[in-house]
N, C-alpha and C positions, 0 to 999 in steps of 0.2 A: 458205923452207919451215919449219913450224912443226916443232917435234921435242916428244916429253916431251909433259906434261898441258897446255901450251901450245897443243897439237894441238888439245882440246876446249875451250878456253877462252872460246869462241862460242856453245858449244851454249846453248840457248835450250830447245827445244822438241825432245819425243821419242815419237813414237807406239811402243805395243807391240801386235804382232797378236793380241791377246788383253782380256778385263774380269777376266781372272782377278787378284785380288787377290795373294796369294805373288807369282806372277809380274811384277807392277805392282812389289812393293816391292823385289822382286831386281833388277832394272833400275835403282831411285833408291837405292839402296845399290853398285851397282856403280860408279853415274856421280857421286856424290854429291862423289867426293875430287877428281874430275876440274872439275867445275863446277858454280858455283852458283845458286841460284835455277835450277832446272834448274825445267819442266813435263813432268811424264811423263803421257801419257795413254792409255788403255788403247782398244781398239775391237774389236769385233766380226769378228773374220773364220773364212774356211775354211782348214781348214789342205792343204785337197786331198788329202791320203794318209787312209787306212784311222783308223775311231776307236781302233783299239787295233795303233798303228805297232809293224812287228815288222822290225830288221835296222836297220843305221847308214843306207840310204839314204831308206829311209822317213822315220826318226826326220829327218836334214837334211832331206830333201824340204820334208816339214812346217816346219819351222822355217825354214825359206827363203821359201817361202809367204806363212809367216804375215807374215815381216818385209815383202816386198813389197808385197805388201795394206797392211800398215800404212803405210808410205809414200804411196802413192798415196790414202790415206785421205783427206788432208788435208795443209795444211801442217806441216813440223818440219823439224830439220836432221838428224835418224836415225830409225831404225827396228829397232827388235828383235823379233824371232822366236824363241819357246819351245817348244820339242816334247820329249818324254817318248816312250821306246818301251822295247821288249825288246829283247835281242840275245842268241842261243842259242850259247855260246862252247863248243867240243869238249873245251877245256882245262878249262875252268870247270865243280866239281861243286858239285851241287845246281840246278841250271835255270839261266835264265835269267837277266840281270842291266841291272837299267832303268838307262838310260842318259839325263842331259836331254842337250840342244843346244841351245846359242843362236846365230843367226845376227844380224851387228850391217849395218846398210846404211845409206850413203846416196844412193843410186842411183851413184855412179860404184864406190866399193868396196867391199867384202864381207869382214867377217868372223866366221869359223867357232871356236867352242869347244864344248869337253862336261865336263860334272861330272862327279864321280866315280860309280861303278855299285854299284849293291846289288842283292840280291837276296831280291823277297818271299819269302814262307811260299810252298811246293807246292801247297797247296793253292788258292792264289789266282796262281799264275804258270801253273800247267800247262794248264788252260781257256783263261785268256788266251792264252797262245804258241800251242795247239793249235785252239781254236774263234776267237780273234779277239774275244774277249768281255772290254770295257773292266776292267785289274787294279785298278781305281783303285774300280769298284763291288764287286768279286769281293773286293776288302780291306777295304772297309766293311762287309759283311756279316761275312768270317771273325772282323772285329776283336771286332763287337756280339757276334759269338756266343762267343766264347773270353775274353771281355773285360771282355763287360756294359755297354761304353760307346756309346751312342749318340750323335748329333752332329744339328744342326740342318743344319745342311752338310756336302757330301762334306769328306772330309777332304784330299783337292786342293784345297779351295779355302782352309783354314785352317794348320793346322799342317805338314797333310800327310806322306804316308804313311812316308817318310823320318823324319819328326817326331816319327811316332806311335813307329815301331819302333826310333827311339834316344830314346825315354824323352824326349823336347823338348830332345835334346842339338843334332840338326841339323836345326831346320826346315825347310819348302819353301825359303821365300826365301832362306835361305843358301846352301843346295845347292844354288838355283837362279841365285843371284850367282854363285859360280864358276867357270859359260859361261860367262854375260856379260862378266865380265874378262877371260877368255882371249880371247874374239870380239873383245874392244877392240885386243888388241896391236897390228894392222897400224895402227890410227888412233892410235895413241901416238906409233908412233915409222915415221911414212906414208914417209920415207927410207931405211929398211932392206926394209921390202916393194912389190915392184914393183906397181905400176900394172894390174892384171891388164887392162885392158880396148886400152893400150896397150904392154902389154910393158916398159915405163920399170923 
């Protein structure tokens, strides 16, 4: 049984349920230390849950989703899944606080991490969590108008929103590499976590 980065020493080829670019690079930055000449390719899929996922099982859903589709896409020896939502904490002032998820597969195991949580402006969170209306649009607008910066692209698909609002301290991809490595752990060290499909 392989243990350690020995565990991906094979990987080859890696579909992500997504073309979104941050999230392409957050995947080859997470698996990069692990192996090389890695191929990460991005593909088209549904993430099945709501455009603007609200609560932890939405945010997995999606992300779980995505990763499965990307597997069955095509050939690769994994599959990652990136989903972004809200989660409305009782404890937690000021609204709500987005949360990503990565789910890591390769059809026999599965695993789950989340980045750390921020929380937009009010004014772009509260529509979102109450109407379902995507925060990632509702922030590009409050940004241009408080801001004066406009972008050729949503700003999820660049620096992103995370990006914008730590001044390009924490990009997408970074914040979005930190599921991904946490998703890795059971395929690290596949001897410490059990076998979910057989109990081992």
């Amino acid at each position: 049984m392989s243990v350690g980065p020995a565990a991906l020493a094979g990987l080859h080829r890696v579909r992500v349920g997504s073309t979104n670019a941050p999230k392409l690079e957050a995947v080859r930055r997470a698996l990069s230390p692990y192996a090389e000449g890695l191929v990460v390719e991005g593909v088209e899929v549904a993430s099945g849950v709501a455009e603007q996922p609200v609560g932890f099982e939405e945010i997995v859903a999606g992300a779980r989703n995505r990763a499965e589709a990307a597997l069955r896409s095509g050939e690769c020896e994994l599959a990652v899944g990136i989903e972004d939502g809200l989660v409305a904490l009782a404890a937690a002032p000021g609204g709500p606080l987005n949360v990503g998820c990565a789910v890591v597969t390769d059809g026999k195991r599965m695993g789950l991490g989340f980045s750390a949580g921020f929380a937009y402006p009010p004014a772009c969170a509260g529509p979102a969590l109450a109407q379902r209306q995507p925060v990632g649009e509702l922030f590009d607008r409050l940004w241009q108008e408080r801001r004066g910066e406009a972008s050729d692209l949503p700003s999820g698909r660049s620096l992103g929103n995370v990006g914008r609002l730590s001044l390009g301290v924490l990009p997408r991809a970074e914040y979005a590499r930190h599921a991904v490595v946490c998703a890795l752990l059971r395929f690290l060290h596949p001897d410490l976590y059990p076998d979910e499909r057989s109990g081992e």
